[in-house]
N, CA and C atoms as a LAMMPS dump frame, in Angstrom:
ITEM: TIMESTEP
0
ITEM: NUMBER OF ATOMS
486
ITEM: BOX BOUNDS ff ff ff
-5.0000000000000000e+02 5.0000000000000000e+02
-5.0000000000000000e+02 5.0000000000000000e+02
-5.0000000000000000e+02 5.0000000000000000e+02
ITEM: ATOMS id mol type element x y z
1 1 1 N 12.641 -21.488 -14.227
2 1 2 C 11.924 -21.5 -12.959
3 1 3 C 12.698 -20.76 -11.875
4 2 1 N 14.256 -20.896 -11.973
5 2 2 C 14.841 -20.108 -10.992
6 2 3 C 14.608 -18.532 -10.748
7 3 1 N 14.409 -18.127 -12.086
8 3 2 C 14.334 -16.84 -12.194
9 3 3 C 12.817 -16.244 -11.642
10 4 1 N 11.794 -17.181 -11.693
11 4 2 C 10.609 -16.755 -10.929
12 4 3 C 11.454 -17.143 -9.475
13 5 1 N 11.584 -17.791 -8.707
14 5 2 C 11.995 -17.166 -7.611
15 5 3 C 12.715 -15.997 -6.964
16 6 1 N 13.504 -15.778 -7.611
17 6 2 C 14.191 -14.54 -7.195
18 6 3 C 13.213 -13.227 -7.784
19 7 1 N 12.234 -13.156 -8.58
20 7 2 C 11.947 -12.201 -8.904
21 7 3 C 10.597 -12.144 -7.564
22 8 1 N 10.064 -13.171 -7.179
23 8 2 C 9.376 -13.743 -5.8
24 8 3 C 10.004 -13.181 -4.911
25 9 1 N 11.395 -13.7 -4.494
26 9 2 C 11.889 -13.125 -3.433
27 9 3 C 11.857 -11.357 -3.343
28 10 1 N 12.6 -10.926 -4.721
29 10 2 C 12.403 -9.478 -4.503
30 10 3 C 11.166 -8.839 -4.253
31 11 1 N 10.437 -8.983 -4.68
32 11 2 C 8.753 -8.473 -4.843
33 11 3 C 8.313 -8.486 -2.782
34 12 1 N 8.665 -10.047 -2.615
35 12 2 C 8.369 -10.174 -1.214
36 12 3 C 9.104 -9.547 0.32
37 13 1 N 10.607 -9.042 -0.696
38 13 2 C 11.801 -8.294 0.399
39 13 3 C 10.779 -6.703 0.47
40 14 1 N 10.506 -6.182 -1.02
41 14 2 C 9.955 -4.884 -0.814
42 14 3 C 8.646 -4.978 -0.32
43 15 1 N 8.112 -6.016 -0.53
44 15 2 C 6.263 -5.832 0.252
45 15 3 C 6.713 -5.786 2.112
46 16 1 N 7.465 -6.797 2.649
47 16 2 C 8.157 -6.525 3.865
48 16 3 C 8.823 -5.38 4.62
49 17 1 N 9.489 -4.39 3.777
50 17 2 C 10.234 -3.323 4.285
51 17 3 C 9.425 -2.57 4.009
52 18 1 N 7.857 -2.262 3.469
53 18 2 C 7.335 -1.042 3.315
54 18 3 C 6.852 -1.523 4.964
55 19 1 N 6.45 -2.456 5.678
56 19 2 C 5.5 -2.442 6.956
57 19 3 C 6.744 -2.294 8.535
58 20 1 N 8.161 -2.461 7.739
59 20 2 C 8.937 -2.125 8.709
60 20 3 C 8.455 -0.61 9.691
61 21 1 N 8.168 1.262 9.061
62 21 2 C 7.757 1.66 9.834
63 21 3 C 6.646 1.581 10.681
64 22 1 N 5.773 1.127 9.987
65 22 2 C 4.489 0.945 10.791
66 22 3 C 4.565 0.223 12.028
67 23 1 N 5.142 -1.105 11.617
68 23 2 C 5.293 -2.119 12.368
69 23 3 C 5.544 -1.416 13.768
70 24 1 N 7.174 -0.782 14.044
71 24 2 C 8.115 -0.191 14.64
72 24 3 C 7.163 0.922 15.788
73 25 1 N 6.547 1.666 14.829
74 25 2 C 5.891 3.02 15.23
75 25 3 C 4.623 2.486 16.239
76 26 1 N 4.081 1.521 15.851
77 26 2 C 2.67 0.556 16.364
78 26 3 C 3.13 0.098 17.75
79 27 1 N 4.338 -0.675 17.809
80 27 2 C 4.566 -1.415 18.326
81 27 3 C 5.439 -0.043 19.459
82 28 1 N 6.272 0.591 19.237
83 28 2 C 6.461 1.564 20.494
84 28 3 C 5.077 2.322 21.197
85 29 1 N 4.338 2.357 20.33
86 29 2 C 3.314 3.241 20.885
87 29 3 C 2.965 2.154 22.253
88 30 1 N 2.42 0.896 22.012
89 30 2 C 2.063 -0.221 22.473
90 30 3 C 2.672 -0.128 24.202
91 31 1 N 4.314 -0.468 23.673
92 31 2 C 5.53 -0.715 24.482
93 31 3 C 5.446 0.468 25.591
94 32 1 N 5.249 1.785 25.152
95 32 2 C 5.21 3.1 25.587
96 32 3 C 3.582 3.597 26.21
97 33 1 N 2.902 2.665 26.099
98 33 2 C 1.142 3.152 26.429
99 33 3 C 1.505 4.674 25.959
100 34 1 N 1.947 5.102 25.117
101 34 2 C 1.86 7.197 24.49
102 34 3 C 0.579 6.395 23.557
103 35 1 N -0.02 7.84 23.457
104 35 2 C -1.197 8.135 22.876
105 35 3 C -1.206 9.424 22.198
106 36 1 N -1.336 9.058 20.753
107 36 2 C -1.089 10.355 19.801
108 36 3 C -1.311 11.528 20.202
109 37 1 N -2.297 11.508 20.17
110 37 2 C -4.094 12.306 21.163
111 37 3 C -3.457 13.876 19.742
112 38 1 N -4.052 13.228 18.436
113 38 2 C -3.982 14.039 17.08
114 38 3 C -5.561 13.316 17.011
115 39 1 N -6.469 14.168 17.051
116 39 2 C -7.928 13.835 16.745
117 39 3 C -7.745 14.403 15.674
118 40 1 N -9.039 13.009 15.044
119 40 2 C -9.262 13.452 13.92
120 40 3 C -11.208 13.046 13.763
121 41 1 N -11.932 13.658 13.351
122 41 2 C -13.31 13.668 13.253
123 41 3 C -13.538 12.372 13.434
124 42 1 N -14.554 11.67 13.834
125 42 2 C -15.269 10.84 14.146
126 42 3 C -16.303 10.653 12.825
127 43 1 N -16.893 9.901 11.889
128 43 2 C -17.271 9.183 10.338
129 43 3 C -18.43 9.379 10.941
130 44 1 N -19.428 11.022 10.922
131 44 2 C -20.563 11.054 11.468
132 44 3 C -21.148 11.367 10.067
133 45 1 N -20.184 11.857 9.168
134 45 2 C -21.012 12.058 7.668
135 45 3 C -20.595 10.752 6.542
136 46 1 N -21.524 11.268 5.813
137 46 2 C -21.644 9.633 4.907
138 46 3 C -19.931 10.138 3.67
139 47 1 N -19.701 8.842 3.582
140 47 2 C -18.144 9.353 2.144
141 47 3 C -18.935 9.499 1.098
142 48 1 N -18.301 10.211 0.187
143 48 2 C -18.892 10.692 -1.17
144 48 3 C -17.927 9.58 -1.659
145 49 1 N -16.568 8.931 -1.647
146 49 2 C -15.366 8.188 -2.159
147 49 3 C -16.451 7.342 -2.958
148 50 1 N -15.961 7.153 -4.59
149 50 2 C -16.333 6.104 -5.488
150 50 3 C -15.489 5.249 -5.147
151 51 1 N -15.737 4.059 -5.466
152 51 2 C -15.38 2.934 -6.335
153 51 3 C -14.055 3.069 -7.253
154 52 1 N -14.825 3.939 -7.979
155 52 2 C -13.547 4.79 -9.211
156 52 3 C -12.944 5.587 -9.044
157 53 1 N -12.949 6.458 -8
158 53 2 C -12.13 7.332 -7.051
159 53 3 C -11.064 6.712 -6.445
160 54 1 N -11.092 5.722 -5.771
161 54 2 C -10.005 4.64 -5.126
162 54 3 C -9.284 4.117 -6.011
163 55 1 N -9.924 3.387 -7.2
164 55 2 C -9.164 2.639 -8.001
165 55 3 C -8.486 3.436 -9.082
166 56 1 N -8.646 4.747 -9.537
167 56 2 C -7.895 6.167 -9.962
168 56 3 C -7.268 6.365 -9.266
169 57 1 N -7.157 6.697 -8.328
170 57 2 C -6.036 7.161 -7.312
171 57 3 C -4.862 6.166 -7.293
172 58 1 N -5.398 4.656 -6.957
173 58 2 C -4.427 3.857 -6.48
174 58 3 C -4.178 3.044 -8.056
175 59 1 N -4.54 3.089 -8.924
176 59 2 C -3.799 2.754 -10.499
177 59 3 C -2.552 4.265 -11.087
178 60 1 N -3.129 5.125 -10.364
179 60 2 C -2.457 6.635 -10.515
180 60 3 C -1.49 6.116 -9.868
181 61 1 N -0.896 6.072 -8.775
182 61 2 C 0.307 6.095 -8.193
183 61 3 C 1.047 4.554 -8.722
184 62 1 N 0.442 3.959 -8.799
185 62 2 C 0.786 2.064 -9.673
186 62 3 C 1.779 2.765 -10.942
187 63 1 N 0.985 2.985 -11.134
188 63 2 C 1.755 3.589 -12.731
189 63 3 C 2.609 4.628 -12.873
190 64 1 N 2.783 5.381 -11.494
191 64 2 C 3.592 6.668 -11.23
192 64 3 C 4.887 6.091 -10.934
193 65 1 N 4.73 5.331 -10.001
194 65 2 C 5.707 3.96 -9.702
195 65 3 C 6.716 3.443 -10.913
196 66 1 N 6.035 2.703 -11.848
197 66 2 C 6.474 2.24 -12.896
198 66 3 C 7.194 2.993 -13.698
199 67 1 N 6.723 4.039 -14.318
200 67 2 C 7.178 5.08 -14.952
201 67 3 C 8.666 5.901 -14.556
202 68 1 N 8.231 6.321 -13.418
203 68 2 C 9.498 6.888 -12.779
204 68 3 C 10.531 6.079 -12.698
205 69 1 N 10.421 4.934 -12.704
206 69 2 C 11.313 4.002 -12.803
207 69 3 C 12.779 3.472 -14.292
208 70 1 N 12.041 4.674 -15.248
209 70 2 C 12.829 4.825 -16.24
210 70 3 C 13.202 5.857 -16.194
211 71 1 N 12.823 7.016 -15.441
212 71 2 C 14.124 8.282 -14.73
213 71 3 C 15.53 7.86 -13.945
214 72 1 N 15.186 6.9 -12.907
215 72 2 C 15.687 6.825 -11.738
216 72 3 C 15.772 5.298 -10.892
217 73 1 N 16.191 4.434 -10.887
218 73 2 C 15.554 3.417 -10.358
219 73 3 C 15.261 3.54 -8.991
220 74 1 N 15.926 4.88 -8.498
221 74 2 C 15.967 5.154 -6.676
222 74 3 C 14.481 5.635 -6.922
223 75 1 N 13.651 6.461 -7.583
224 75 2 C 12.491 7.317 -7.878
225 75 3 C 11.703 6.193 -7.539
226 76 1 N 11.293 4.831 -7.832
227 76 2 C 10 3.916 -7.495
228 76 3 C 10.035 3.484 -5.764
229 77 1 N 11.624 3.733 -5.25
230 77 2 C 11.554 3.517 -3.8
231 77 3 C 10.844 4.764 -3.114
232 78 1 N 11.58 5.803 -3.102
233 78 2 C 11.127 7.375 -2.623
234 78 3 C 9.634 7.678 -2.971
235 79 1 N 8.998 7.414 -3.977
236 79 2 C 7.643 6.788 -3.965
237 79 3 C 7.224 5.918 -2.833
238 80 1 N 7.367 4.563 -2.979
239 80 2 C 6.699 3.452 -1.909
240 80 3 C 7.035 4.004 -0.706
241 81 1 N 8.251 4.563 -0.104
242 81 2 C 8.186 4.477 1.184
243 81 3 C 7.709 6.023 1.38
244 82 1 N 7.513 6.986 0.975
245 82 2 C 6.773 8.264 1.29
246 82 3 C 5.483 7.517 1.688
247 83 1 N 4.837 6.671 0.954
248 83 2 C 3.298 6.098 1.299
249 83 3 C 3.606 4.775 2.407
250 84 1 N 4.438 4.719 2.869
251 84 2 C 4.731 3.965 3.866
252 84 3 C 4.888 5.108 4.908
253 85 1 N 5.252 6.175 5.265
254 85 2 C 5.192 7.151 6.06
255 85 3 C 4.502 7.796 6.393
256 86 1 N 3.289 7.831 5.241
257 86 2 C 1.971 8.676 4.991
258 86 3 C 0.696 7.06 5.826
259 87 1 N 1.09 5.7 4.886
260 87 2 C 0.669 4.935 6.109
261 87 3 C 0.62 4.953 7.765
262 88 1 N 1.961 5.041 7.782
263 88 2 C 2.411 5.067 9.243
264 88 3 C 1.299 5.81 10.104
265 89 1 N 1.399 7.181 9.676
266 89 2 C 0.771 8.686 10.677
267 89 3 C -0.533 8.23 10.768
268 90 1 N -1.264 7.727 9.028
269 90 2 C -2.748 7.846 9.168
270 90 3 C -2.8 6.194 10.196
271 91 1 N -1.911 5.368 10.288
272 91 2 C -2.726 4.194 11.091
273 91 3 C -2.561 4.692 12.597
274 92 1 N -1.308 5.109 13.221
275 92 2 C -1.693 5.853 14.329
276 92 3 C -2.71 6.68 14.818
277 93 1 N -3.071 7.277 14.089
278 93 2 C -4.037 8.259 14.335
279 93 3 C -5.814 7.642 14.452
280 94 1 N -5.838 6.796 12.987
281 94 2 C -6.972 5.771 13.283
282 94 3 C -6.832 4.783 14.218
283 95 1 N -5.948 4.411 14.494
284 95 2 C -5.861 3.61 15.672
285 95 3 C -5.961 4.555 17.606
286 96 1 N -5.522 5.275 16.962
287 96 2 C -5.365 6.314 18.159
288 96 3 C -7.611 6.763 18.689
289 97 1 N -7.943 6.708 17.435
290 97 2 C -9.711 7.518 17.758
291 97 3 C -10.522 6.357 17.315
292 98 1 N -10.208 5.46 16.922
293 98 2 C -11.055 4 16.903
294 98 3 C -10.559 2.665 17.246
295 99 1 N -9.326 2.72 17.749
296 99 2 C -9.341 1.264 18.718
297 99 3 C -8.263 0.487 17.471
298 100 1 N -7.483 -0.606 17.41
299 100 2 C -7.071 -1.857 17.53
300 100 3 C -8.003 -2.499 16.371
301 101 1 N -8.886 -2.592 17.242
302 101 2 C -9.871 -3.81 16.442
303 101 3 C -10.219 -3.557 15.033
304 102 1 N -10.984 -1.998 14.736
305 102 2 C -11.3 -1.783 14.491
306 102 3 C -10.321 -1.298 12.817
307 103 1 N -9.349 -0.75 13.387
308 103 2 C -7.75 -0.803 12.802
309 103 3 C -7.417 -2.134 11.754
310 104 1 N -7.651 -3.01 12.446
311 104 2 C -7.491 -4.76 11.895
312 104 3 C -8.841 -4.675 10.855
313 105 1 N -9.538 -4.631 11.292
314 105 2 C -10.639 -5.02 10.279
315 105 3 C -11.127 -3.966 8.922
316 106 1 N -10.783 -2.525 9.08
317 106 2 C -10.854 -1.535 8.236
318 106 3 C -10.058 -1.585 6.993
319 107 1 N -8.833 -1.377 7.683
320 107 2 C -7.551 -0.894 6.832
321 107 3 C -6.552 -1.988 6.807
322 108 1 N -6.444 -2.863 7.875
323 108 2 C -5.758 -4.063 6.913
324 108 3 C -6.278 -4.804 5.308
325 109 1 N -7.31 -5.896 5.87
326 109 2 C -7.605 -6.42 4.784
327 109 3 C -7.454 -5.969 3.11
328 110 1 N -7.303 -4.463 3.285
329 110 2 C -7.598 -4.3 1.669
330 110 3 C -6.193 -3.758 1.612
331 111 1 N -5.369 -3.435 2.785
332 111 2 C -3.752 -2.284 2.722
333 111 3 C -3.044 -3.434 2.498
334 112 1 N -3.091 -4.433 2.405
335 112 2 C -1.911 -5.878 2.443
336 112 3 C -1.951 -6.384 1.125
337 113 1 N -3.302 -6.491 0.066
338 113 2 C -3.485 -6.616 -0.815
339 113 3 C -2.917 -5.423 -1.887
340 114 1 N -3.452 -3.814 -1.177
341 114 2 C -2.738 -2.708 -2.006
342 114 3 C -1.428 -2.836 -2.204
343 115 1 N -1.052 -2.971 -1.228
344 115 2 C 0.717 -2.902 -1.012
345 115 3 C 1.267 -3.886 -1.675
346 116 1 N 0.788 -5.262 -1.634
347 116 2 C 1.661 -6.556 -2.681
348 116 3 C 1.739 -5.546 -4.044
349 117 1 N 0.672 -4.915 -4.261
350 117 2 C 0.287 -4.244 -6.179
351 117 3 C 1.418 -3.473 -6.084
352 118 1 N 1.867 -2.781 -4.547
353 118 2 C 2.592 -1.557 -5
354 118 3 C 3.935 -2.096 -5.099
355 119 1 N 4.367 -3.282 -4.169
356 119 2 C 5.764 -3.865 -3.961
357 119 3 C 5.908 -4.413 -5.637
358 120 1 N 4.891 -4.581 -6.2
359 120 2 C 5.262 -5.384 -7.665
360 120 3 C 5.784 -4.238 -8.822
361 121 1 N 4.584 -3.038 -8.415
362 121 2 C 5.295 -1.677 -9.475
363 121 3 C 6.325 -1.445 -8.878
364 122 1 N 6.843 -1.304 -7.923
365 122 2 C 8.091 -0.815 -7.508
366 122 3 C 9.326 -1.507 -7.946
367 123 1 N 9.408 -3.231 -7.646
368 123 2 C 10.147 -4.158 -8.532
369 123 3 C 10.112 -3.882 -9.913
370 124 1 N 8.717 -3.688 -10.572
371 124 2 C 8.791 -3.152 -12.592
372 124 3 C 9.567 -2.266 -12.786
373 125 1 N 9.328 -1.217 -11.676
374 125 2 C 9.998 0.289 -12.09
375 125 3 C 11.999 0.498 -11.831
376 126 1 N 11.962 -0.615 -11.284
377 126 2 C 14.096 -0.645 -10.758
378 126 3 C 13.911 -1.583 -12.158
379 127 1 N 13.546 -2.467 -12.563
380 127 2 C 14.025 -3.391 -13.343
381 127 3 C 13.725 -2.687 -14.775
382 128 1 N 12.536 -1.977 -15.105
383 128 2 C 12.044 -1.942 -16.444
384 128 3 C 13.027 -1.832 -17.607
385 129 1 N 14.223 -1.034 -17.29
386 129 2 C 14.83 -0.473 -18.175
387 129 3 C 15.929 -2.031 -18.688
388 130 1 N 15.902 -2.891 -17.822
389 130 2 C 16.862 -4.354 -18.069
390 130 3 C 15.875 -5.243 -18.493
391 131 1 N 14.428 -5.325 -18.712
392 131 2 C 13.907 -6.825 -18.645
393 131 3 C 12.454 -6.053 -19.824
394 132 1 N 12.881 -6.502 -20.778
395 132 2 C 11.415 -6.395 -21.464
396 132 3 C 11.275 -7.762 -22.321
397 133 1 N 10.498 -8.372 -21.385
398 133 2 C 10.091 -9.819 -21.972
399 133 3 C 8.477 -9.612 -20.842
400 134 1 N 7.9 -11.015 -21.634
401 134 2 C 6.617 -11.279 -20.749
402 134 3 C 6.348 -11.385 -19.307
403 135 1 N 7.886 -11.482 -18.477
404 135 2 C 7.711 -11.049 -16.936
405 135 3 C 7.307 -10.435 -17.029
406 136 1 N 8.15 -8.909 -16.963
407 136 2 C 7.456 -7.894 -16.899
408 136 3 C 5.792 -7.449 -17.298
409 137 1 N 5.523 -7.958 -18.309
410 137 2 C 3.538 -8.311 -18.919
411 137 3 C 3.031 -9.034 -17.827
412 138 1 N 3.331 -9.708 -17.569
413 138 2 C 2.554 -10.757 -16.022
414 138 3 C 2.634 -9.46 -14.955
415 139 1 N 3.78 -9.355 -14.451
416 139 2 C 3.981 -8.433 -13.348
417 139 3 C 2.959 -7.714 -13.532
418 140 1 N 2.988 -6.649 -14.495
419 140 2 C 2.22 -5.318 -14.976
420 140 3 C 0.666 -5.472 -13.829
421 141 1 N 0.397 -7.221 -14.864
422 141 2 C -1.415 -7.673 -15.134
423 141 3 C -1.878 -8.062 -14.031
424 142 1 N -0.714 -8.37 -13.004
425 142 2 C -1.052 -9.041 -11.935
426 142 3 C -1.084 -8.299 -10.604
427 143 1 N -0.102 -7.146 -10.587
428 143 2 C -0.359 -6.282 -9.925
429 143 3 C -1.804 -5.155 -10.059
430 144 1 N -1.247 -4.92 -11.44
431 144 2 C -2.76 -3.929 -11.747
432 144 3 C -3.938 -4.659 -10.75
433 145 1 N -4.164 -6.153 -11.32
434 145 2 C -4.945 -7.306 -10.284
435 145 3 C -5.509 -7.203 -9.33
436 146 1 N -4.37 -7.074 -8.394
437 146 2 C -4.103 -6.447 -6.929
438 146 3 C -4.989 -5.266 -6.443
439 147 1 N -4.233 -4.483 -7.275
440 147 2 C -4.614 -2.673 -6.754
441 147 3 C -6.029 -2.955 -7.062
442 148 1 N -7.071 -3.427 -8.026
443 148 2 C -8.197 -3.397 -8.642
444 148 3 C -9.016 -3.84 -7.422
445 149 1 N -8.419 -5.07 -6.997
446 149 2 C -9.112 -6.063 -5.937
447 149 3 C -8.953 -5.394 -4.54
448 150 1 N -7.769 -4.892 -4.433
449 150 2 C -7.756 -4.021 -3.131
450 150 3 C -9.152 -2.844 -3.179
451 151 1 N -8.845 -2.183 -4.05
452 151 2 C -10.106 -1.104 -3.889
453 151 3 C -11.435 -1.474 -4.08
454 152 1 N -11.969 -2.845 -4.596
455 152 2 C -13.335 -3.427 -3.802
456 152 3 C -12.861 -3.753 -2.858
457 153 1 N -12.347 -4.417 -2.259
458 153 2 C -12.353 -4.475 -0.831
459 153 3 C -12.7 -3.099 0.081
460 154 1 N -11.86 -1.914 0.076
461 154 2 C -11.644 -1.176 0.422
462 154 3 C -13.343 -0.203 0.143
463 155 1 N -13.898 -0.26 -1.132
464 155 2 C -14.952 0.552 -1.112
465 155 3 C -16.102 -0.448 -0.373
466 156 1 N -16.192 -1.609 -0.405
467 156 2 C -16.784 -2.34 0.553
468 156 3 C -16.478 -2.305 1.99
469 157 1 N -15.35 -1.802 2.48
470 157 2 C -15.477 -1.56 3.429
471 157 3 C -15.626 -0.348 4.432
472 158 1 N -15.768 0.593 3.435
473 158 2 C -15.784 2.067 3.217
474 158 3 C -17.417 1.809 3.438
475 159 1 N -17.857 1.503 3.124
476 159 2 C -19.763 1.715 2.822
477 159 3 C -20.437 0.6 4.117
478 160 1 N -19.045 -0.424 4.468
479 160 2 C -19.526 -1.177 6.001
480 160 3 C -19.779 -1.031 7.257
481 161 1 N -19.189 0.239 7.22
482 161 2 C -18.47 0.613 8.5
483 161 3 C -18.878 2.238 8.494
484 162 1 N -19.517 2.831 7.693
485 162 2 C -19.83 4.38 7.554
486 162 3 C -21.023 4.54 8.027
């Protein structure tokens, strides 16, 4: 049982430090009333984005994660936090041409759920090469989980709000 905690704790240190820039970047903008003023189009045309488009993409990088992780164990970080940087810009910017609110209700709900999936491949991918037992099989099933459930959310809210 000890060992599920600490593998808890880690999973939960990296889901935490991917929202450190955002957090930081959000919160000066705030502190600073600056305003990006980087327009970006206004959602006057309908998304073509599948279902299976989202969940390809975001099982694509899940598993890019993992993998690389038997090159390099630094390779599954330099991954997560590039998409923590690539987060960062795009929530400024949506936050910058649609408001706060709107910010909260879009792209949280389903980015908090993505990100647990990604903090879990990222933990598989430093560890894989030390731990091949059924953790790692849970981890895998449970993250995959995640990312799956994030992108209904996400195409549901893609088709709510368009």
């Amino acid at each position: 049982m000890n060992t599920h905690k600490i593998y808890i704790k880690k999973i939960l240190l990296i889901f935490l430090t991917f929202w450190i820039l955002p957090f930081l970047s959000i919160l000066l903008i705030f502190i600073t009333k600056r305003i990006c003023s980087i327009p970006i189009q206004h959602m006057n045309y309908s998304i073509t984005v599948s279902f299976y488009d989202i969940l390809l993409r975001n099982i694509s990088i899940y598993f890019i994660i993992i993998t690389l992780g038997f090159l390099n164990k630094f390779f599954p970080y330099i991954i997560y936090y590039y998409n923590s940087i690539m987060f960062t810009g795009i929530s400024i910017m949506f936050m910058d041409n649609f408001g706060i609110k709107s910010y909260l209700c879009r792209v949280l709900p389903h980015g908090i759920i993505e990100i647990l999936g990604f903090s879990i491949a990222v933990y598989i991918g430093i560890n894989i090469k030390h731990n091949k037992n059924k953790k790692i099989f849970f981890l895998l099933c449970g993250g995959a989980l995640l990312i799956f459930c994030a992108a209904l959310i996400e195409i549901a809210l893609i088709h709510d709000f368009s």
